[in-house]
ZAMARGU-4260 file (C-alpha; in steps of 0.2 Angstrom, whole numbers, plus 5000, padded with zeros to 4 digits):
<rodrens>
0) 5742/5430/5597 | 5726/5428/5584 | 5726/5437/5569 | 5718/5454/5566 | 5701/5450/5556
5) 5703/5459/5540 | 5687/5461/5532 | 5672/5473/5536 | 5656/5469/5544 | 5643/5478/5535
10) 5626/5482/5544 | 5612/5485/5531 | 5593/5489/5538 | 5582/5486/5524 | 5564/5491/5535
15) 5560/5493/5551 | 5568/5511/5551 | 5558/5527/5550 | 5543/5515/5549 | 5534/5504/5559
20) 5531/5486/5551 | 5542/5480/5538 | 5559/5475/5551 | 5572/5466/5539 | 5591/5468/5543
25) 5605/5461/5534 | 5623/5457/5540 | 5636/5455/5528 | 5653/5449/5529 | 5667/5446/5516
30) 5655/5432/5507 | 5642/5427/5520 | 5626/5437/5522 | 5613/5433/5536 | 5594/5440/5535
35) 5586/5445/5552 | 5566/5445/5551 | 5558/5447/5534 | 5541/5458/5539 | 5528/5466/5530
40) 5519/5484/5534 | 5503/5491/5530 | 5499/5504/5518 | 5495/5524/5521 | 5481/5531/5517
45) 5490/5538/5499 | 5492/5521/5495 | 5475/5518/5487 | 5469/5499/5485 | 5486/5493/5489
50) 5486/5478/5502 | 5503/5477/5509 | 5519/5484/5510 | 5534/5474/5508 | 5554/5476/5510
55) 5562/5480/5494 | 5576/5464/5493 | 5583/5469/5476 | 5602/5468/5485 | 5596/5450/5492
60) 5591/5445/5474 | 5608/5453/5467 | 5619/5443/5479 | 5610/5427/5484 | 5625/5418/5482
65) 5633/5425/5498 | 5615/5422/5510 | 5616/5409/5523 | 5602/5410/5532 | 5585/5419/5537
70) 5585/5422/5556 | 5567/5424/5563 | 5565/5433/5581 | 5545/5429/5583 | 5530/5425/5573
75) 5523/5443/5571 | 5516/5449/5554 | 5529/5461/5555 | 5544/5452/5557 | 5539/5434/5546
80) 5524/5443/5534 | 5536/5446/5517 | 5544/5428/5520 | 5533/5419/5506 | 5538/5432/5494
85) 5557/5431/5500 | 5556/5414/5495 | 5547/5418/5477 | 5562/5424/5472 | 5578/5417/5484
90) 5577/5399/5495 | 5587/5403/5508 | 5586/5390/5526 | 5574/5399/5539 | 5580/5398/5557
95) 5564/5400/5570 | 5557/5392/5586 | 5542/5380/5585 | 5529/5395/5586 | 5535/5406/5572
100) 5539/5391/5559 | 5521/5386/5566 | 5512/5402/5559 | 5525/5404/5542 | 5519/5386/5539
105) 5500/5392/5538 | 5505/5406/5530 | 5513/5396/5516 | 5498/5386/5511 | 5490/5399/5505
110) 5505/5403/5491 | 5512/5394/5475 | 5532/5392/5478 | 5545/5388/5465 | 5555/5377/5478
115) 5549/5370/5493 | 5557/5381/5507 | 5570/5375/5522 | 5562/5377/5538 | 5576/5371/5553
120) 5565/5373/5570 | 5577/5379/5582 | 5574/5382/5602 | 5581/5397/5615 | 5598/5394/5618
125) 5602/5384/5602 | 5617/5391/5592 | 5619/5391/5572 | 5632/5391/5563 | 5631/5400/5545
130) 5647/5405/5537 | 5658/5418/5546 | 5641/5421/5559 | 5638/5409/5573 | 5620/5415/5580
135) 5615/5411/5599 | 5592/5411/5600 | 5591/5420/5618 | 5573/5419/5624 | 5566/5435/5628
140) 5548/5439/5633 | 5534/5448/5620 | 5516/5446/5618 | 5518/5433/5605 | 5528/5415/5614
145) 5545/5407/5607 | 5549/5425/5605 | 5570/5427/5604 | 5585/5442/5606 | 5598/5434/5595
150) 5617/5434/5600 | 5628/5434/5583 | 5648/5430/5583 | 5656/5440/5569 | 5675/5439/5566
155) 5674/5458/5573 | 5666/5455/5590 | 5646/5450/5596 | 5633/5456/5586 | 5614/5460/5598
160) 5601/5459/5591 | 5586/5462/5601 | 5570/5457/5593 | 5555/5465/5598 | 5553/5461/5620
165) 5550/5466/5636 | 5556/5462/5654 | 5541/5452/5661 | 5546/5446/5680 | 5529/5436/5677
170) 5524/5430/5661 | 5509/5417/5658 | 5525/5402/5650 | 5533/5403/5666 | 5550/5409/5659
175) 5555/5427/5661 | 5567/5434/5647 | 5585/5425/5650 | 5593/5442/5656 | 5609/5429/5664
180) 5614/5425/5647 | 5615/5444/5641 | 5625/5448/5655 | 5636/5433/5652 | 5637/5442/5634
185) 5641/5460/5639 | 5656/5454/5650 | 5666/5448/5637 | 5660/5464/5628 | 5650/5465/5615
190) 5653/5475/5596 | 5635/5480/5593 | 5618/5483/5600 | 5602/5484/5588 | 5590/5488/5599
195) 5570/5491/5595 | 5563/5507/5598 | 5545/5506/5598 | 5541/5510/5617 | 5557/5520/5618
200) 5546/5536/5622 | 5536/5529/5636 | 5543/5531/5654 | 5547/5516/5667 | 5541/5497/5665
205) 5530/5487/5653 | 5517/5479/5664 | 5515/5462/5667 | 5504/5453/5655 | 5495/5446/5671
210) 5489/5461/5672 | 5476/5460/5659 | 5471/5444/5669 | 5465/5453/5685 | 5456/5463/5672
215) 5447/5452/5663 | 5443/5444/5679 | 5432/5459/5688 | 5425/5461/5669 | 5418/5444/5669
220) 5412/5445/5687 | 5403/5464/5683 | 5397/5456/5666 | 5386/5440/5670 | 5372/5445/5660
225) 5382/5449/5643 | 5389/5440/5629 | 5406/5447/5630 | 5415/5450/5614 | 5436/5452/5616
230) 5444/5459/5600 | 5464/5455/5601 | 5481/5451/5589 | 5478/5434/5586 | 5496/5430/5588
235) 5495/5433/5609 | 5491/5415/5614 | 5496/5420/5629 | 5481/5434/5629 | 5470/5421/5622
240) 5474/5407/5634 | 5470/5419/5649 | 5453/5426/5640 | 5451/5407/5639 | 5454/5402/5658
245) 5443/5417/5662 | 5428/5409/5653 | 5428/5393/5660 | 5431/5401/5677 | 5415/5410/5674
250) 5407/5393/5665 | 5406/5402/5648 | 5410/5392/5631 | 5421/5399/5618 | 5419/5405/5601
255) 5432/5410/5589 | 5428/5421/5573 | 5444/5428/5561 | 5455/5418/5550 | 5472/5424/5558
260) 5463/5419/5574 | 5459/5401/5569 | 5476/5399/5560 | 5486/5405/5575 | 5473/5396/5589
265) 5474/5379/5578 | 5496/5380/5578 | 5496/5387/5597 | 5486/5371/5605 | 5492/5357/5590
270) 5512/5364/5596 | 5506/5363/5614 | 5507/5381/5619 | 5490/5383/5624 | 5477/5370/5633
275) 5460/5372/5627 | 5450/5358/5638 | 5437/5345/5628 | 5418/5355/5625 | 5425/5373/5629
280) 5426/5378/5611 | 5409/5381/5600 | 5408/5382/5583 | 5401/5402/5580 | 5386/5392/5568
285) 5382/5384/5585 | 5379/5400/5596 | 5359/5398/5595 | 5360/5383/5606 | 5367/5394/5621
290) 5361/5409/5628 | 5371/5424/5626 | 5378/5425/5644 | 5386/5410/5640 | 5396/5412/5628
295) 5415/5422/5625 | 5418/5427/5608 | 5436/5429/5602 | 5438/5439/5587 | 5452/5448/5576
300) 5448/5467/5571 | 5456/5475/5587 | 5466/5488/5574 | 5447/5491/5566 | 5453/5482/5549
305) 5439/5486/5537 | 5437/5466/5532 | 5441/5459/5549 | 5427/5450/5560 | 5423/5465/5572
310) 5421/5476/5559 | 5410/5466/5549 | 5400/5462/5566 | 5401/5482/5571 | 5392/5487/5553
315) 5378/5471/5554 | 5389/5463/5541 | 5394/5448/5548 | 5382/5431/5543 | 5383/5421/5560
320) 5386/5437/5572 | 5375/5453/5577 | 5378/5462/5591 | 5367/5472/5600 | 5363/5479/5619
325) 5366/5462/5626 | 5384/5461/5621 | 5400/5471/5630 | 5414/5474/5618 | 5434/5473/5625
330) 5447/5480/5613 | 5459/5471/5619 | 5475/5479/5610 | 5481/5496/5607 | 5481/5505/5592
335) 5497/5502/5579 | 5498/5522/5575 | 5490/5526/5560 | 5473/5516/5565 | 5465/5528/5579
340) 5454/5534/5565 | 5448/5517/5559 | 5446/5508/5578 | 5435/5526/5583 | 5423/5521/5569
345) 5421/5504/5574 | 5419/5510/5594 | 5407/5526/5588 | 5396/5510/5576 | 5396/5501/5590
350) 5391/5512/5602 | 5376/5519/5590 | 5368/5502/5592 | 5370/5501/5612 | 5383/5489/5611
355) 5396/5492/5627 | 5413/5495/5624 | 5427/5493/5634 | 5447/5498/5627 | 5463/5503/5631
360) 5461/5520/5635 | 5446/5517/5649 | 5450/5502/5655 | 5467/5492/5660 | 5464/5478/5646
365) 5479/5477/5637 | 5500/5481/5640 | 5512/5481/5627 | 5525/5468/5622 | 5536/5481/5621
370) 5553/5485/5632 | 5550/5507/5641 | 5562/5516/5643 | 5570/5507/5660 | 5568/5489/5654
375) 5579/5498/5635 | 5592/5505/5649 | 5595/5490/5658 | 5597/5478/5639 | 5612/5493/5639
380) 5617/5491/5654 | 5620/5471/5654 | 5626/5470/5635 | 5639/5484/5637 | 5641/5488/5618
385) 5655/5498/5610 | 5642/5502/5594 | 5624/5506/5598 | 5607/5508/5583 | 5591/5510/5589
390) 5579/5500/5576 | 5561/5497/5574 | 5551/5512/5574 | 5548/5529/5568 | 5562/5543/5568
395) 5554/5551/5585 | 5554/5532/5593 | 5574/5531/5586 | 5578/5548/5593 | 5569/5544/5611
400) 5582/5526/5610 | 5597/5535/5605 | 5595/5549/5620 | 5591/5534/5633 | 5610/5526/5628
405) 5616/5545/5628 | 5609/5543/5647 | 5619/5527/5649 | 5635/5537/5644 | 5637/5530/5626
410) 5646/5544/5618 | 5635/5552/5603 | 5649/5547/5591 | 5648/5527/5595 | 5629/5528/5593
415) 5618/5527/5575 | 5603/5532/5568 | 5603/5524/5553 | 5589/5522/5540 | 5583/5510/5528
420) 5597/5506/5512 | 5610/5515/5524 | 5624/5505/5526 | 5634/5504/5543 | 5652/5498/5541
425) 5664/5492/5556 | 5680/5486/5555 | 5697/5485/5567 | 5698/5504/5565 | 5680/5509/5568
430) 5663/5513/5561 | 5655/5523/5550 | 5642/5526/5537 | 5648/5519/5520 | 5637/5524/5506
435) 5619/5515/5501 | 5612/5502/5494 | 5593/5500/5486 | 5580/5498/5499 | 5562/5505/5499
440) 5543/5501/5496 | 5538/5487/5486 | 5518/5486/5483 | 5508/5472/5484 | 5488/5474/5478
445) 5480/5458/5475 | 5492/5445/5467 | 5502/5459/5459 | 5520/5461/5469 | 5527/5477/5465
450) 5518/5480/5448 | 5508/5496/5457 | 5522/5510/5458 | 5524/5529/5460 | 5515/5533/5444
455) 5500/5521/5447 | 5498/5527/5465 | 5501/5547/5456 | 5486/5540/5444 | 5473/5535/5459
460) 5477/5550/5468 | 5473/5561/5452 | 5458/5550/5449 | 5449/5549/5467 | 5455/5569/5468
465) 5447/5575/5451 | 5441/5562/5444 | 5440/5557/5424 | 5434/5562/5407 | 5434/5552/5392
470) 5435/5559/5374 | 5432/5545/5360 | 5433/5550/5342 | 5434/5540/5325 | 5447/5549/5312
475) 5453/5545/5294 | 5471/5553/5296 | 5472/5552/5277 | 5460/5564/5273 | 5460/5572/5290
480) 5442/5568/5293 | 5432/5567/5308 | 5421/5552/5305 | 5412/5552/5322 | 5411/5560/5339
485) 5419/5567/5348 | 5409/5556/5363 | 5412/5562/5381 | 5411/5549/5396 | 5413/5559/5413
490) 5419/5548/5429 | 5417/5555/5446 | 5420/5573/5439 | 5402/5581/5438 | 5384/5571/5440
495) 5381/5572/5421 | 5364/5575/5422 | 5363/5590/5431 | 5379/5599/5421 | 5370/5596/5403
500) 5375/5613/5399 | 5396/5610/5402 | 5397/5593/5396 | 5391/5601/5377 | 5404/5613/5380
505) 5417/5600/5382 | 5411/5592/5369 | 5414/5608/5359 | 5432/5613/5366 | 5437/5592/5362
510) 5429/5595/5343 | 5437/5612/5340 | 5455/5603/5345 | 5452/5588/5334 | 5447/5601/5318
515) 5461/5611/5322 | 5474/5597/5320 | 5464/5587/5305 | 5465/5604/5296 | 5482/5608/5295
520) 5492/5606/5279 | 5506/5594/5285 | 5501/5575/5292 | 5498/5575/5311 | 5499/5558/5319
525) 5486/5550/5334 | 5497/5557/5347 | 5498/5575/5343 | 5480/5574/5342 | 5479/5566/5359
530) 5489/5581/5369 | 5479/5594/5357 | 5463/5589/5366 | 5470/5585/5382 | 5479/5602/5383
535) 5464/5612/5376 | 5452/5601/5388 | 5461/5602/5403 | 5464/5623/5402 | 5445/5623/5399
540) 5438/5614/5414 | 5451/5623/5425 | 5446/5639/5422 | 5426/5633/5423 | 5429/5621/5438
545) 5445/5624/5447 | 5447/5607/5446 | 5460/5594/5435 | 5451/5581/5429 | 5462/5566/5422
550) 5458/5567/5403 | 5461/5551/5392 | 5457/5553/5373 | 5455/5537/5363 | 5457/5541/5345
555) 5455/5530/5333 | 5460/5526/5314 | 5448/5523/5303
</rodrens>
């Protein structure tokens, strides 16, 4: 009879919970960790001026000794984006199929490493072994190719994870998602399901993405006379193939305008996951030559990014590119929450200029990549887990998964909404939450990681609020002597010109505080000068203003 395993399998999410972008799981065994996807997220709109968002791995770093293996699913941004800062600090091997280890190479051309990272291309069906983890590649279907569930053998039992997919009975590679192999799984019983939540809210199916095919047929055939513009995720080469085939159905050319889109177009057909014949594709300096009911034009800004090609195009901005009422406009996406507002400004801009648009909402030009609500019941239904999480998605999104397995007769108790540092532990006896570790936001802006913080985002709050006001004075402490100013310099505060009257009144209240401290009989240092006028400034232009200005005084020695 084989030995009762000992040890504890400990399930750490680290993003991807509570959140949408960002998905990073650990799984942690006696001494053998493995890392499942490493993504990044997008800011809110409190982050000023940061970039990205990225998983906080300060547990990776602390016991990097133990990691085995990065374990990619698929090649989206927010499941393979935080990998070349993973590998600034930790040089662990990166599992992935073709596809993904085809975009993380692009992606790591653009960044200086200390080591040059282990990339091991692996394909559907393939099994690793890292440590006490052997972990199976399942293919599943997405809206991204090469996409993967993975099947991971612990000491305790199997381990589902499913990645982000969908059941697609007829995808554009020809392969539907391996459901034979997950039911082969579930009958020998399976520990653990992590499964995503994104689409956990939404009723039935996830159509097929031939859909969008039919669609992009009869608006081609009701568009002859138009340049038509598309706007789509640059990592759905299947999306991209079809707008492709469309074209050349309808004897257009191709242009393609975004760096995402030409980095993931130049992989997809080098790897042989798309076919682009000889003369289709134009260059976008070329467009002249060909008269505008010719042409395709395949562009990135479907979530209205403010630097993306469509937005640049929407606002005239855009040096080869300017549309007007000869040009339709398909969104082709739908919009990651958070960026209604943005992709409403792009269509309203659009619109102003007598541009036709064409989206989601009025017309059938996209479907998700994501598993409804029947296609989540049936992943429970074949897998049979004793353990279920929901993962990837907001807390609603989680909730919505964890009532579905309620529906499946998973008792309440066997089922866990975790978040991100939460720590899951299972062993011969059972599982439970067991304490924390340190997870959270780490900021990227510009090439600064994680040098913006609480403090620094409290300071541009407080500044693009209020704005600022600048005291400079020159002091001899000695013989506590104001030898010039007090000079005030006002910064999104008040239009100086036109409030004359209360920038000599600052100048006053600043001037009183500094002859109030340079007075006194004992020594004052530069710092109790400082807070005098600060404190004496900011009551002042509160009670004129009703406002909180950020007040910086520079003294100085003299």
């Amino acid at each position: 009879m084989p030995k009762k395993p000992k040890g504890k399998l400990r399930v750490i999410p680290l993003g991807g919970l509570n959140e949408i972008g960002k998905n990073l799981t650990v799984l942690e065994y006696e001494n053998d960790i493995i890392i499942i996807d490493c993504g990044l997220g997008f800011p809110d709109e409190d982050m000023l001026g940061v970039d990205l968002v990225i998983p906080d791995i300060s547990y990776l770093e602390s016991n990097k000794e133990k990691i085995r293996g990065v374990l990619l699913t698929h090649g989206h941004e927010d499941h393979i984006g935080a990998i070349p800062y993973l590998l600034r600090q930790i040089n662990p091997p990166i599992y992935g199929t073709k596809l993904t280890l085809g975009i993380i190479e692009n992606k790591l051309e653009e960044h200086i490493l200390p080591f040059e990272p282990k990339l091991v291309c692996v394909s559907a069906g393939d099994v690793v072994k890292l440590g006490d983890f052997s972990v199976e590649f399942i293919h599943v279907n997405h809206s991204i190719a090469d996409a993967c569930a993975l099947a991971i053998t612990t000491p305790l039992g199997v381990v589902v994870h499913s990645g982000d997919f969908k059941l697609d009975i007829t995808p554009i590679d020809g392969d539907m998602m391996n459901i034979t192999r997950l039911g082969e799984i579930g009958k020998k019983g399976t520990l653990l399901l992590m499964c995503e939540s994104t689409n956990a809210e939404r009723a039935g199916f996830t159509p097929s993405e031939k859909k969008v095919g039919k669609s992009l047929e009869s608006i081609f055939t009701a568009n002859r006379d138009k340049r038509i513009v598309i706007a789509t995720f640059s990592s759905n080469v299947h999306r991209v193939q079809q707008i492709i085939n469309t074209s050349i159905a309808h004897g257009r050319r191709v242009a393609v305008t975004g760096r995402s889109m030409l980095n993931i177009l130049g992989a997809a057909v080098e790897l042989g996951y798309m076919t682009v014949p000889e003369g289709v594709l134009v260059d976008v300096n070329e467009l002249k030559r060909f008269k505008p009911e010719e042409i395709t034009l395949i562009t990135t800004g479907s979530q209205g990014e403010p630097m993306s090609a469509l937005y640049r195009m929407a606002f005239a901005d855009h040096s080869q590119i300017v549309l007007g009422p000869n040009d339709l406009v398909v969104l082709s996406a739908s919009p990651i929450p958070g960026n209604e507002k943005l992709i409403g400004r792009i269509i309203n801009e659009l619109t102003k200029n007598g541009v036709s648009v064409l989206h989601d909402a009025v017309a059938e030009v996209h479907v998700s990549g994501h598993a409804c609500q029947e296609e989540i019941k049936l992943l429970q239904a074949l897998v049979k887990p004793k353990y279920y999480m929901p993962v990837h998605g907001e807390y609603r999104h989680l909730a919505a998964n964890r009532a579905l397995a309620q529906d499946m007769g998973i008792d309440d108790s066997r089922i866990f909404l975790s978040d991100i540092g939460k720590v899951l532990e299972i062993d011969t006896r059972g599982a439970r939450f067991a304490g924390t570790v340190p997870a959270g936001k780490v900021l990227v802006d510009g090439y600064g990681v994680g040098d913006v913080g609480n403090i620094v985002l409290r300071d541009r709050r407080h500044l693009a609020q209020d704005g600022l006001i600048v005291v400079v004075a020159s002091v001899d402490m000695e013989s506590g002597l104001l030898l010039s100013g007090p000079d005030i310099v006002s910064r999104g505060f008040v239009y100086v010109r036109e409030s004359e009257e209360l920038m000599e009144e600052v100048k006053q209240v600043a001037l009183d505080a500094l002859n109030r401290c340079l007075l006194k009989e004992r020594a004052v240092d530069r710092m109790e000068l400082k807070n005098s006028v600060k404190d004496d400034l900011s009551k002042f232009l509160y009670s004129k203003t009703k406002r909180k200005p950020m007040v910086l005084p520079v003294i100085m020695n003299l």
